[in-house]
C-alpha positions as CSV (number, residue, x, y, z in Angstrom):
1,X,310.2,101.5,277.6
2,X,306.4,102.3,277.3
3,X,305.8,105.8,275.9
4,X,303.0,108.3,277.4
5,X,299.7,109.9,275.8
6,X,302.1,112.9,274.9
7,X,305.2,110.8,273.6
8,X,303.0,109.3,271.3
9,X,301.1,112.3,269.6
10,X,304.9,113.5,269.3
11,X,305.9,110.3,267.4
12,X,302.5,110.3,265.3
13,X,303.4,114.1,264.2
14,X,307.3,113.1,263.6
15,X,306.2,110.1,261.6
16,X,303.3,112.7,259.6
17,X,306.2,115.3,259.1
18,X,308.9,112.7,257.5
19,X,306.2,111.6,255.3
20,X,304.3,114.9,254.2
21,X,308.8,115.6,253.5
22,X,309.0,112.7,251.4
23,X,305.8,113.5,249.1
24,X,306.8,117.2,249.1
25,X,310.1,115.9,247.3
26,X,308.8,113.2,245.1
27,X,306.8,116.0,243.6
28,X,303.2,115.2,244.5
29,X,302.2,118.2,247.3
30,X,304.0,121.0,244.8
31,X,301.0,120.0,242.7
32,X,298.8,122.0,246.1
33,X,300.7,125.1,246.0
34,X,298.6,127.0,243.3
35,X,295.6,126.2,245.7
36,X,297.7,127.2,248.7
37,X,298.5,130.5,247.1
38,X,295.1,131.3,245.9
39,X,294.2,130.7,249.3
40,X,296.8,133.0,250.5
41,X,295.5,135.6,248.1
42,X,291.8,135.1,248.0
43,X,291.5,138.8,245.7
44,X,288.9,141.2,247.3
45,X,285.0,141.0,246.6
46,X,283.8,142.4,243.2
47,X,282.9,146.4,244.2
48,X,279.7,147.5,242.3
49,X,279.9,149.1,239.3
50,X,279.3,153.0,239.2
51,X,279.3,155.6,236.5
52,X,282.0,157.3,238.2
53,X,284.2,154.5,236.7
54,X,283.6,155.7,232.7
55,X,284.4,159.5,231.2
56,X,281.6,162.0,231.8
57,X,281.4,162.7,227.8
58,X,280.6,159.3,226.8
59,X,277.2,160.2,226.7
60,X,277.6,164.0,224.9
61,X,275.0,164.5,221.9
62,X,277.1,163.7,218.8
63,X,275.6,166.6,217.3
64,X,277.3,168.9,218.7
65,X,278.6,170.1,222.3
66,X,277.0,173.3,222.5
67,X,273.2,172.2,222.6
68,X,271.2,172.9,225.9
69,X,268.9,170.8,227.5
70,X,265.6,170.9,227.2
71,X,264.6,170.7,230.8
72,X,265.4,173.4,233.5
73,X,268.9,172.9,234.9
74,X,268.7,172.0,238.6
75,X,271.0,173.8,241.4
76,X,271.2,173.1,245.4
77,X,272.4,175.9,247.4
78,X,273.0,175.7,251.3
79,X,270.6,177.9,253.8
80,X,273.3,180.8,254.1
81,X,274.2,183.9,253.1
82,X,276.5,183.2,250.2
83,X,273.6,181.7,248.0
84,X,272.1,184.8,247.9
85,X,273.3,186.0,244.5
86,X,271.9,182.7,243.0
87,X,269.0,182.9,244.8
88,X,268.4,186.3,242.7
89,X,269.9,184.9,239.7
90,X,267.0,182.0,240.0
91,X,264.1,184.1,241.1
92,X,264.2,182.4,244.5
93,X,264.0,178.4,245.1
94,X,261.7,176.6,242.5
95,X,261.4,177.7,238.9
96,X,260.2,181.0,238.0
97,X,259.6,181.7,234.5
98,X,260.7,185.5,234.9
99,X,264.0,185.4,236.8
100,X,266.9,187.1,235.6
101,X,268.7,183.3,234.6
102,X,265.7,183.0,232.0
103,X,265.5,186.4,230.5
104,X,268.9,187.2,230.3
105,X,271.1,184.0,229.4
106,X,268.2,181.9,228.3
107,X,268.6,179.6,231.2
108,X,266.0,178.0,233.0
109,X,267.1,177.7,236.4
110,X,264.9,175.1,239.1
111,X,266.7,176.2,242.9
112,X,266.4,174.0,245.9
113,X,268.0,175.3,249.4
114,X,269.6,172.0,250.6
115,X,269.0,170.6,254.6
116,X,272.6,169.9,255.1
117,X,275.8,169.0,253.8
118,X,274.7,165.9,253.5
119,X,271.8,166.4,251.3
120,X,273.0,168.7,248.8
121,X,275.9,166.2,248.3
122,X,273.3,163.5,248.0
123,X,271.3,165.2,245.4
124,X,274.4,166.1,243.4
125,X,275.8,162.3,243.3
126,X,271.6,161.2,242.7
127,X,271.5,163.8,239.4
128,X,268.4,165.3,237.7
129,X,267.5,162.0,236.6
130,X,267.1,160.5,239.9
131,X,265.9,163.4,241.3
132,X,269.0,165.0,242.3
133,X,270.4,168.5,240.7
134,X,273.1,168.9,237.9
135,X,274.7,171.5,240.0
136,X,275.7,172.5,243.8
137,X,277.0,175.3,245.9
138,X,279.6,173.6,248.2
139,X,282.5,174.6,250.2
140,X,286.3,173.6,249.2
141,X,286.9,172.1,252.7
142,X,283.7,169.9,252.2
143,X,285.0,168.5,248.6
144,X,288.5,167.8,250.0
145,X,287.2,166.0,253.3
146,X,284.7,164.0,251.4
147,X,285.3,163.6,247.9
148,X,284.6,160.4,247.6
149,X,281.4,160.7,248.3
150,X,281.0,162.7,245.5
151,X,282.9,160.6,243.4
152,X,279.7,159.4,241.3
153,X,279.6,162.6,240.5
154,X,282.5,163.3,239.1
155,X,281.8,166.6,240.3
156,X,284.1,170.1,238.5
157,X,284.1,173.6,240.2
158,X,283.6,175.9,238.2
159,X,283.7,179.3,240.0
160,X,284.1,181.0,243.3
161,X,281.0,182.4,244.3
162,X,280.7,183.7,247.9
163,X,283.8,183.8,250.8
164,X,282.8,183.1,254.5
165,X,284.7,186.5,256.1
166,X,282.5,186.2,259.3
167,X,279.6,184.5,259.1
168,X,280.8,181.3,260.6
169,X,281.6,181.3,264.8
170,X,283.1,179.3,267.5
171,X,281.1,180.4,270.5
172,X,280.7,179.1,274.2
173,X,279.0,179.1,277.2
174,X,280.2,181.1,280.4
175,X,283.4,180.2,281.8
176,X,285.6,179.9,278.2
177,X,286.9,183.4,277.4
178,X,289.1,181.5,274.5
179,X,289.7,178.8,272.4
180,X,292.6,177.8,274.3
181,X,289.6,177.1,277.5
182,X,288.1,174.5,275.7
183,X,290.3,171.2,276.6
184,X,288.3,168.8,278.3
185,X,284.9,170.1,277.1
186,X,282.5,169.6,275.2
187,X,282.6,170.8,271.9
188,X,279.4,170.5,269.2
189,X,281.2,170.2,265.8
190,X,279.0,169.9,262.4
191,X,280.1,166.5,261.2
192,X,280.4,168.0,257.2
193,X,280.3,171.8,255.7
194,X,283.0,174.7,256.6
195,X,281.7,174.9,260.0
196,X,283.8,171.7,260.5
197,X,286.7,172.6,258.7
198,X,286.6,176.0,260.6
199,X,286.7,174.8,264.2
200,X,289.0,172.0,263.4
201,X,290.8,174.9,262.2
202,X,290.6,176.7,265.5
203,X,291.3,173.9,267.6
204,X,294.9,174.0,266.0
205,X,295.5,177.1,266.6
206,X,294.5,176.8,269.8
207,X,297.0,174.4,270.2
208,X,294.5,171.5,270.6
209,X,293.5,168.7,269.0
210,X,290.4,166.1,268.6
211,X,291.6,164.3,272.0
212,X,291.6,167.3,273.7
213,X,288.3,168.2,273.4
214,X,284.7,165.8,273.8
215,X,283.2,166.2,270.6
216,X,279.2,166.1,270.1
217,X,278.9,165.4,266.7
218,X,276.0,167.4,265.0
219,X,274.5,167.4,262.2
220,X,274.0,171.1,261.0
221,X,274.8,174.9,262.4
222,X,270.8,174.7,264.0
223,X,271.7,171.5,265.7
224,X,275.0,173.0,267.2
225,X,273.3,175.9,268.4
226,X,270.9,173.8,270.3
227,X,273.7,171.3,271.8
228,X,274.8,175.0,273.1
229,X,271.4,176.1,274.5
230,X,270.2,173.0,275.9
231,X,273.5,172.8,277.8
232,X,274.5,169.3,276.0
233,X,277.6,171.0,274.9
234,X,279.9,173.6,276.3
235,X,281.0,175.3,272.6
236,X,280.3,175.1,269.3
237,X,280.5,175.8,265.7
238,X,278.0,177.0,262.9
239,X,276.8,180.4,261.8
240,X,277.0,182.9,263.9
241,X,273.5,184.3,263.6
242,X,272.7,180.5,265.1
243,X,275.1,180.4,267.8
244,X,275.1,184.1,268.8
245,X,271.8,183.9,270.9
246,X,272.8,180.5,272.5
247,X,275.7,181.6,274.0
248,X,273.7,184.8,275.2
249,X,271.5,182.6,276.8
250,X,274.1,181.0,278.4
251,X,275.8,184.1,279.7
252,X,278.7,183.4,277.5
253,X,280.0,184.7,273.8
254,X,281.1,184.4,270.4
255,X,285.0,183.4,270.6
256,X,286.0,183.6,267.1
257,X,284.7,183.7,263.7
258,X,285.1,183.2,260.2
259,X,286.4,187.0,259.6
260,X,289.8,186.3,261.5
261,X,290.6,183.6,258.3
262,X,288.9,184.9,255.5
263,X,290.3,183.2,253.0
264,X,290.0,179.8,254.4
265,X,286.3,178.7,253.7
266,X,285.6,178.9,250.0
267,X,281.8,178.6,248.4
268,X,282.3,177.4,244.7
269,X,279.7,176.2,241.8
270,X,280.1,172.8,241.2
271,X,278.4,170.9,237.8
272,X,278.1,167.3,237.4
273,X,280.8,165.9,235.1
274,X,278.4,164.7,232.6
275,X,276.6,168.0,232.7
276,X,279.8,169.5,231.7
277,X,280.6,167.3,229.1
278,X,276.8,167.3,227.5
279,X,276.0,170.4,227.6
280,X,279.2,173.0,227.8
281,X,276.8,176.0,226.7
282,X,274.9,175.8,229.5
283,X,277.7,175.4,232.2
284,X,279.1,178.7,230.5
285,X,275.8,180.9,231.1
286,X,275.5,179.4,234.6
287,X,279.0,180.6,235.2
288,X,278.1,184.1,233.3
289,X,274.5,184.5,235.4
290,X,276.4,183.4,238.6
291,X,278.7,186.3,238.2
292,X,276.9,189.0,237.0
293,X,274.4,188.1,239.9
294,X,277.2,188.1,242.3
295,X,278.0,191.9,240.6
296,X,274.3,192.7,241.1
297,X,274.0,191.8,244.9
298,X,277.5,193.2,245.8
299,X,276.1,196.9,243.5
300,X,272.4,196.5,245.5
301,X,272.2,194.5,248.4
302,X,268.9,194.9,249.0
303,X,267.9,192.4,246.1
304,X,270.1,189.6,247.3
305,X,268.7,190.4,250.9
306,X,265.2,190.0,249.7
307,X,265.5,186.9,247.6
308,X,267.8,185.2,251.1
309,X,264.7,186.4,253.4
310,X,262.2,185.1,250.8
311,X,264.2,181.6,250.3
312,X,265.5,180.7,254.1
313,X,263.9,183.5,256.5
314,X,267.4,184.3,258.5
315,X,267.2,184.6,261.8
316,X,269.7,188.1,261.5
317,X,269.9,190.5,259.2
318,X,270.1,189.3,255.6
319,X,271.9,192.6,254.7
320,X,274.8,191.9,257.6
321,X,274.5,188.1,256.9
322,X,275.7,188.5,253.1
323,X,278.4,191.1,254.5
324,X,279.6,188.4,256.0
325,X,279.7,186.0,253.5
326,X,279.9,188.4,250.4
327,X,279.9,187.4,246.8
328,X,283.1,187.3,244.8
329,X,284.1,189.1,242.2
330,X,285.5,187.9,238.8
331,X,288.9,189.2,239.8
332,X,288.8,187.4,242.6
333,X,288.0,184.1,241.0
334,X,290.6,184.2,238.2
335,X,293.0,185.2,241.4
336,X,291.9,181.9,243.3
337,X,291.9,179.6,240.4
338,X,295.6,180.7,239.4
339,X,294.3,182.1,236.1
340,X,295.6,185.7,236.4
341,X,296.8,187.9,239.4
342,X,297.1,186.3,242.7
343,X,295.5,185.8,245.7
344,X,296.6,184.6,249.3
345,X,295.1,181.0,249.1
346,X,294.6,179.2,246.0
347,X,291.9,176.2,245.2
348,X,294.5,173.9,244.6
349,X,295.9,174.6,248.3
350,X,292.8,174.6,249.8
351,X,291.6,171.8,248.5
352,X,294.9,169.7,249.1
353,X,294.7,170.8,252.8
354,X,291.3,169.5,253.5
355,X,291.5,166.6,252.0
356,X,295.4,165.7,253.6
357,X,293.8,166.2,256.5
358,X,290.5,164.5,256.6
359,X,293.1,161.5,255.3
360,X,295.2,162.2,258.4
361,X,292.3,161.8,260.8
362,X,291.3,158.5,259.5
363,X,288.4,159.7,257.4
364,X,289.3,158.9,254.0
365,X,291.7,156.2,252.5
366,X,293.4,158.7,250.0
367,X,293.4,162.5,248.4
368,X,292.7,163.2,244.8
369,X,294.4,165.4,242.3
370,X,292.7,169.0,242.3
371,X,293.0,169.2,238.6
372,X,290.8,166.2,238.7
373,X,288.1,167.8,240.4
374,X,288.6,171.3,238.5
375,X,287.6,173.0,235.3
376,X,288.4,176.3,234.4
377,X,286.9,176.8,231.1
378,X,284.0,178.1,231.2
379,X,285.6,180.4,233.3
380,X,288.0,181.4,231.1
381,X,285.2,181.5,228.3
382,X,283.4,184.0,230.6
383,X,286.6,186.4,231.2
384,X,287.4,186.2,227.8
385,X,283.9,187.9,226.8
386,X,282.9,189.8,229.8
387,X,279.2,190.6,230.1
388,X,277.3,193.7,231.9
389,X,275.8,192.6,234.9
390,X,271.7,191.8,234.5
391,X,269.0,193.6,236.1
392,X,265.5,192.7,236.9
């Protein structure tokens, strides 16, 4: 009997498989099985080295903790209303000589206003050295959703300086008269910052979720305002001095804002780790200047008004606009750092909510301890030697 092209291959691979058996047995293919499971568990590419990876203090002065640098420290704040009392503190953006930071803590203080979420968070990570800044004004929701960007940082907040309680808007063209109108429209949403946190934020309440809506991912409040007005979007988020006039324009209105959850975006001062660990001193007057300032602005508002208009030119009213995102008081930040007293939403919870969700979504591969992200000292130092608030 004469076998066919596929008997044969199935004989060849019989005969192949009896002997490949009798090797395996006689001992001489076990010798291939630490190749095999090397090969099996080829380990992951090297990842590149970062600072992130060592302790912040590893580089302190040996002489000493409490030394200050000899250059100006340098702070980002966001174009809103809650940098305002740093804005005074610093004499405006740039370095001046005379502010209040220099003449009453001995602090030189350079201030840039950051583009975006995006850059300020870049030029924290970057540091003075690379032409970054030691410190930043960022939101809670931003540190949780993205921390690992910031992770070369190793980035500590230090105090609460300024609560959004209206100054952030969801606001839509005619035809939505609620949240709840916006499934199957178009939706600009800030891809960082609290204005992102804050609709996602509104969209659950509504009931919604991403799939429900097309998003039109922007970059800033100004961009969101424009996806409104240019009629590329239906709704959207950002301040509500940006969105206010193009929903007008629209014939439609602001929906909801900031002042309905005002304990759910957060502005706190965050240092650089090594900062920190270098130069403790100088993290404790910035804390001290920040919080007098905030005291100053919230006594006169006129002076935080005048250094926001000077710095960023609002398109509102600098005195509503830091109403509405006004600075915090010491009480309020031993409250929300679960120091002493209490307050309705802690860091620690708001910080674990935005980052369990922004893993939920996809976003990130994992949360991170707050307590690894958080220092109280120097706020502590601050409350334990309370200060008169400076004046010009």
């Amino acid at each position: 009997m004469s076998l066919g092209p596929g008997g044969k291959l199935l004989l060849v691979l019989a005969g192949l498989a009896i002997i490949g058996l009798t090797l395996h047995h006689a001992g001489y293919l076990r010798q291939l099985d630490p190749l095999l499971a090397r090969l099996r568990h080829r380990p992951p590419p090297p990842k590149p080295l970062s600072l992130a990876d060592f302790p912040p203090g590893a580089a302190a002065p040996s002489a000493g903790l409490s030394a200050m640098p000899s250059r100006p420290l340098k702070l980002a704040v966001p174009a809103r209303a809650g940098a305002a009392s740093l804005l005074w503190l610093a004499g405006g953006a740039g370095q001046h000589p005379d502010a209040p930071a220099q003449r009453a803590y001995a602090l030189p203080l350079e201030l840039r206003v950051g583009t975006d979420a995006d850059a300020i968070r870049d030029a924290l990570t970057q540091g003075p050295s690379r032409g970054g800044v030691d410190a930043a004004l960022i939101s809670v929701n931003e540190l949780g959703m993205r921390w690992p960007g910031y992770r070369d940082a190793a980035p500590r907040a230090v105090a609460l300086v300024a609560r959004s309680q209206g100054s952030v808007a969801l606001a839509a063209a005619a035809g939505t008269d609620a949240p709840k109108d916006l499934r199957g429209k178009k939706l600009a949403l800030p891809r960082a910052g609290p204005g992102r946190y804050f609709g996602l934020f509104e969209l659950a309440r509504a009931g919604l979720g991403l799939g429900d809506v097309k998003l039109v991912p922007v970059d800033d409040s100004a961009a969101a305002a424009a996806a409104l007005h240019t009629s590329r979007a239906e709704a959207a988020v950002g301040l509500v001095d940006d969105l206010t006039p193009a929903a007008q324009a629209r014939a439609g209105k602001v929906l909801a804002t900031s002042s309905d959850t005002p304990f759910l975006i957060d502005l706190v001062l965050v240092v650089r780790g090594d900062l920190l660990a270098r130069y403790p001193e100088a993290v404790r007057r910035l804390v001290r200047g920040a919080l007098d300032a905030n005291t100053a602005v919230r006594t006169n508002t006129l002076e935080g008004a005048r250094a926001l208009s000077a710095a960023m030119n609002p398109s509102g009213d600098p005195v509503k606009a830091i109403a509405s995102e006004p600075p915090a008081t010491l009480k309020e930040n031993l409250a929300f750092f679960g120091i002493e007293g209490d307050a309705p939403v802690h860091f620690d919870e708001l910080y674990d909510s935005a980052a369990n969700l922004s893993v939920r979504l996809g976003q990130i591969p994992s949360g991170l301890n707050p307590d690894e992200i958080l220092d109280t000292g120097p706020l502590r130092a601050v409350a334990a030697t309370p200060s008169a608030p400076a004046h010009r």
